[in-house]
Structures are given as C-alpha cells and as structure tokens.
KELUM-81225 format. One record per residue (C-alpha): x negated, y, z negated; residue in three letters. Coordinates in steps of 0.001 Angstrom, whole numbers, padded with zeros to 6 digits, always signed. Each point is the difference from the previous one (the first is absolute). Example, Ala and Ser with C-alpha at 12.3 -4.5 7.8 and 13.67 -1.06 7.14 Angstrom:
-012300-004500-007800Ala;-001370+003440+000660Ser;
***
This chain:
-099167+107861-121202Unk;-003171+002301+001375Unk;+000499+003536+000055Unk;-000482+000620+003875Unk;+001960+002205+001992Unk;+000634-001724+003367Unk;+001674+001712+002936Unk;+000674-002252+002858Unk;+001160+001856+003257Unk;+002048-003149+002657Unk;+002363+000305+001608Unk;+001608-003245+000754Unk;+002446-000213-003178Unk;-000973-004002-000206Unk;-003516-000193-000020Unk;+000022+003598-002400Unk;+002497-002257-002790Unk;-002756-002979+000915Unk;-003047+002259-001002Unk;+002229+001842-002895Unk;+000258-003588-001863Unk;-003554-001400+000020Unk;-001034+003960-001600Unk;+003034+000355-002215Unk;-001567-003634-001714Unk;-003326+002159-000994Unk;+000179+003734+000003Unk;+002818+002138-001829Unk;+000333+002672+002550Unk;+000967-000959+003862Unk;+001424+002479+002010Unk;+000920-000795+003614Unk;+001009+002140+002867Unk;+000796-000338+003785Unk;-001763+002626+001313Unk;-002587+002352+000381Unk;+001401+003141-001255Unk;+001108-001420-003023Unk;-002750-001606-000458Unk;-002070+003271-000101Unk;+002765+001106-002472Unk;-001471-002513-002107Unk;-003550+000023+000561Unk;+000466+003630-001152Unk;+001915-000776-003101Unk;-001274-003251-001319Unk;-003482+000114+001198Unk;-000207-003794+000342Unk;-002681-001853-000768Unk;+000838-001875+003153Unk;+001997+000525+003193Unk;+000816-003068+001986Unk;+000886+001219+003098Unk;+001496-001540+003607Unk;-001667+000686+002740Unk;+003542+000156+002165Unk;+001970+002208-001152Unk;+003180+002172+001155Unk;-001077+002587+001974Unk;-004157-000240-000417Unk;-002375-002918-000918Unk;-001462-000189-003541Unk;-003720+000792+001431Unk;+000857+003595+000866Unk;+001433+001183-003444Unk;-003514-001968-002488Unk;-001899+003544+000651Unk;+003797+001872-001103Unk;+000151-002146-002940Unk;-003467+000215-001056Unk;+000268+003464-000720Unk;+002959-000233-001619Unk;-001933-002714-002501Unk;-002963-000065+000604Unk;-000741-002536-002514Unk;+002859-002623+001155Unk;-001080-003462+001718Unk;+001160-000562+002915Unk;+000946-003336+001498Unk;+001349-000064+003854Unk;+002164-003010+001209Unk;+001447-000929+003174Unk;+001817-002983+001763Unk;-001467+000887+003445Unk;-003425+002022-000106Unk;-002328+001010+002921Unk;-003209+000480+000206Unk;+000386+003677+000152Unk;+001913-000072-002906Unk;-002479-001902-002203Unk;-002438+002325+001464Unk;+001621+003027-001370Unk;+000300-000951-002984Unk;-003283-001403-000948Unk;-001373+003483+001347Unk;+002676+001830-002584Unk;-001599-002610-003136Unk;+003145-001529-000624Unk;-000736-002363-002920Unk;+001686-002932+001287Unk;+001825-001827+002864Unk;+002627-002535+000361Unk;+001673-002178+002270Unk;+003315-000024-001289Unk;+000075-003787+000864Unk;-003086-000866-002713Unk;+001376+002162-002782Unk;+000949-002263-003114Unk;+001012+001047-003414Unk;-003396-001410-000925Unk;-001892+001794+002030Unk;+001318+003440+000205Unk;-000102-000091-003684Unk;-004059-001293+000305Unk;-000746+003589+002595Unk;+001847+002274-002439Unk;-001847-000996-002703Unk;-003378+000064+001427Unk;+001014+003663+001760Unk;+000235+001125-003559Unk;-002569-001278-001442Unk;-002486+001093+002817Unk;-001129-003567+000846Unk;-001733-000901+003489Unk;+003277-001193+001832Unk;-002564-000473+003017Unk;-001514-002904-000970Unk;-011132-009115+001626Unk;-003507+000170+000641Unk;-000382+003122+002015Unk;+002379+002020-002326Unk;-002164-001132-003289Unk;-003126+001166+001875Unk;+001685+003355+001194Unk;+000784+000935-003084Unk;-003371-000947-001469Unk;-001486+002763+002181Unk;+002757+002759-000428Unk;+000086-000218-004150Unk;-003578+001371+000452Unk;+000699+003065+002484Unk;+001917+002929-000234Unk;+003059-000231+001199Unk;+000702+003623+001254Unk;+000397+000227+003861Unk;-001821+000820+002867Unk;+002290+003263+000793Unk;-001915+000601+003905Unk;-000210-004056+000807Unk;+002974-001874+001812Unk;-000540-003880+000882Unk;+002160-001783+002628Unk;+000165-003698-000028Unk;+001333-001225+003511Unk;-000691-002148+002576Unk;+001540+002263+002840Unk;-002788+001991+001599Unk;+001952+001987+001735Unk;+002535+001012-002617Unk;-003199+000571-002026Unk;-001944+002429+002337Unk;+003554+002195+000373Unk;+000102-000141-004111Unk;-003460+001376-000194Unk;+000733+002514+002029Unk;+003014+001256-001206Unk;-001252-000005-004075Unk;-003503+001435+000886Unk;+000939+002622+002206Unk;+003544+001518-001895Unk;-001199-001247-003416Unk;-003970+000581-000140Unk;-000274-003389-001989Unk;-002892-002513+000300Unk;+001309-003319+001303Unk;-001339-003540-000089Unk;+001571-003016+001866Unk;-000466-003547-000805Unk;+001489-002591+002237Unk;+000099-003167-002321Unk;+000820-000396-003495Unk;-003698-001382-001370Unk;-001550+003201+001451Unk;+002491+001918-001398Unk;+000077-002175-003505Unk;-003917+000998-000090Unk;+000450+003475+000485Unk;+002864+001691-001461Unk;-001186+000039-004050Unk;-003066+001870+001380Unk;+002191+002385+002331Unk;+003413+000557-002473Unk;+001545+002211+002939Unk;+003229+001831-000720Unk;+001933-001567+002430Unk;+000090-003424+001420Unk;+001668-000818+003304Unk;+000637-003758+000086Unk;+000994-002280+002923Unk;+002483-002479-000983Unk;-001209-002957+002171Unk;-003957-000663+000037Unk;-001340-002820+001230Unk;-000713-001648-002831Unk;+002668+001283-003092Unk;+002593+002240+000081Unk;+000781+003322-001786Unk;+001815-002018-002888Unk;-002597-001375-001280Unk;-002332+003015+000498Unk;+001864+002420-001665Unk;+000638-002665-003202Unk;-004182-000021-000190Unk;-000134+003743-000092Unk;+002814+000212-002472Unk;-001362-002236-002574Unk;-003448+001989-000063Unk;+001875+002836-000200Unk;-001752+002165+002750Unk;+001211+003404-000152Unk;+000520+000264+003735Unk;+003507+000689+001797Unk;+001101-002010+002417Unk;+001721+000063+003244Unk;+000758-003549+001970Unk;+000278+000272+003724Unk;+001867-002723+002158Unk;+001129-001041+003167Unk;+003119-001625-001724Unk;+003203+001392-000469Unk;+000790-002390-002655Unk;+001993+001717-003382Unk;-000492-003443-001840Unk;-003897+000719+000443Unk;+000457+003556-001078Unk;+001794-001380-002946Unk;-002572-002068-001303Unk;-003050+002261+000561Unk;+001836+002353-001533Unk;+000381-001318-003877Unk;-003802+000106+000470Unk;+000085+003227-000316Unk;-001190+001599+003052Unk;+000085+003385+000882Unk;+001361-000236+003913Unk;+001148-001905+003329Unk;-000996+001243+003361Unk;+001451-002220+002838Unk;-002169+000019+002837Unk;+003075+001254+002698Unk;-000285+002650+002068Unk;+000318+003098-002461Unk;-002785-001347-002607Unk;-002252+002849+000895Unk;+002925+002127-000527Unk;+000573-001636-003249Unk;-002891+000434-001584Unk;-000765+003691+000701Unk;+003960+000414-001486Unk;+000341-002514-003043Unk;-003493-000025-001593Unk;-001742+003296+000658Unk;+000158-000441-004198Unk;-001662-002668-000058Unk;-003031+001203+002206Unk;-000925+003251-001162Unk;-003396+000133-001602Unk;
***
C-alpha cells in the first residue's frame, strides 16, 4: 500500500463505492464524502495530497469551490470529473490550474491510478521532423519570455483586428499576428511572447498538434486556445496538453478576456 491521502468528493453513492475500490487496491488512506462542506472539513484536516472532486454537486458545481480548497491546501492535487461537462465548465477550470480532468465515462482503475501517480511525482501529464528541428534551435536560446510581446495565430481577420485592439490599448503589450502555422513555426523561438492566443482550426493543422510541438520544446509561453466550437470533448483533449485557457468566440469573448485573464496579460 502507498502512503497517499486521497479525498474523493461524489456524490452519486455508486460511482463514489466504484472510485473507492480501484484506490482502496493502492493507497492506505481513502476518504470519501458527498459534498462540499465536508469536503472542506477534510481538505482542512487531512491536507490531501489529492482531492478528486465532481464537478456536479448538491447545491454548487465542483469548479466554484478549487480556489476554496486551494487555500485550504494549497499543496493538494486536484483532479475535476464530470459525467456531463460544458465548455464553460472546462473553461473554468483550466483558468483555476486544476491538475487534471475526467470524463467519468474514460476513468479505469488503470488509469486513474497512472494520473495520481504522475500528479505526485510532478511528471508532464500534458504530453517528427519539425519538433526535432524546434528543439534544435530552442536548447541554444534562453528560454525566459518576452514579458511586452503577445503573438496571435488565427486565420480570422476580423476577430484578429478586434484582439489587437483590445490587448494593445487596455494592456500596453506588443502584439504580433501570424495567420498560418509555417510563419508562425518560423517565428515564435525568436519572439518567446508571454502569451499565445491560438486558433483551433487553421487551414492547414489544428491546435492539437500545435500545442504538442510547443510542449515538447518546452517553450515557456502560456497559452490560451480560441474557437468557434462549443465542443467539451475538444476542450478535453487540449486540455491534458496543458494549456493555460479556452476563449469561445460567442458573443461575450471580448468580455471574457478583459474578466478571466487580465493575469495573464499584465506586463
């Protein structure tokens, strides 16, 4: 048995006993509770070295209580699962660094067992020719940021004149727009902005693969993907990469950004 302390936070009695028996095989201590004032009970108490918490809860949804938690433990993984996620959702809690999210459909014994461990032992849960020759060029550079330079990769010219103008003109920051992925590939080891904004669909590649290129040569940039597609799946997926945001292009994106990642932006 490993000498973890693992508070898991469901409330549906079934799937709680489920998740109890595929911990209870590996780690000694397993608490579970069914809701979200007990569970800070226990976040205060045990100071977990991870919470695995449902995102629907009695009352409030897991997303709103991470920041609660985290100051109760600060040092305490968390993981976030959910039967039925939305894009907002996944959103949230990306921008609140939750460690990890599941589908409560594609959790195994296996796997959940595979994410603890690498939580714990700090591994890169996130994650060819142009890779090898990326990281070629960034081994020999510095790889502190450009703290005044944002780049935007998007084919949308006019959701990239209205981002320019919001980020230069409330955020004083330098920004640089590519519209294709080879201009960009050129580019962005030279640049190392702060913050990338990244369309999902290009012409030629999508933000998958993108963000799995700057991964593996480990630029220090953040990164925020911006879509059209109100797809949690997507979300999902882009988000064991470890990115640091989701704006959906609806109707309050220039809303959003002001609100959820003035952070982010500041010089």
């Amino acid at each position: 048995m490993k000498n973890l302390k693992i508070l898991v936070i469901e409330d549906d009695s079934l799937f709680a006993a489920k998740i109890n028996h595929f911990l209870t095989s590996t780690y000694n201590e397993v608490t579970i509770v069914d809701d979200v004032a007990r569970g800070a009970h226990f976040v205060t108490s045990l100071k977990p070295d991870c919470i695995i918490l449902d995102n629907k809860l009695p009352r409030t949804d897991g997303v709103e209580v991470i920041d609660f938690y985290r100051e109760l433990s600060p040092n305490s993984k968390i993981i976030l699962m959910s039967g039925n996620y939305t894009v907002e959702d996944i959103a949230i809690a990306i921008q609140k660094k939750v460690n990890y999210i599941f589908e409560k459909s594609e959790i195994t014994q296996d796997l959940l067992i595979k994410v603890i461990e690498e939580l714990m032992s700090a591994e890169n849960l996130s994650i060819n020719s142009m890779v090898t020759k990326l990281k070629k060029l960034f081994v020999n550079s510095k790889k502190t940021v450009n703290k005044n330079t944002v780049v935007l990769l998007d084919d949308d010219e006019m959701f990239v004149a209205k981002l320019k103008s919001i980020i230069s003109q409330k955020f004083n920051l330098e920004i640089i727009s590519y519209s294709n992925e080879e201009e960009f590939y050129k580019n962005i080891l030279e640049i190392k902005p702060k913050l990338i904004f990244l369309d999902y669909l290009l012409p030629n590649t999508n933000a998958l693969e993108i963000v799995k290129t700057l991964k593996k040569i480990n630029l220090p940039s953040k990164i925020i993907l911006i879509s059209a597609q109100n797809n949690p799946e997507v979300v999902l997926q882009l988000n064991t990469l470890g990115i640091d945001g989701y704006l959906v292009k609806d109707e309050n994106w220039e809303y959003k950004i002001t609100e959820n990642y003035t952070e982010l932006l500041k010089v």
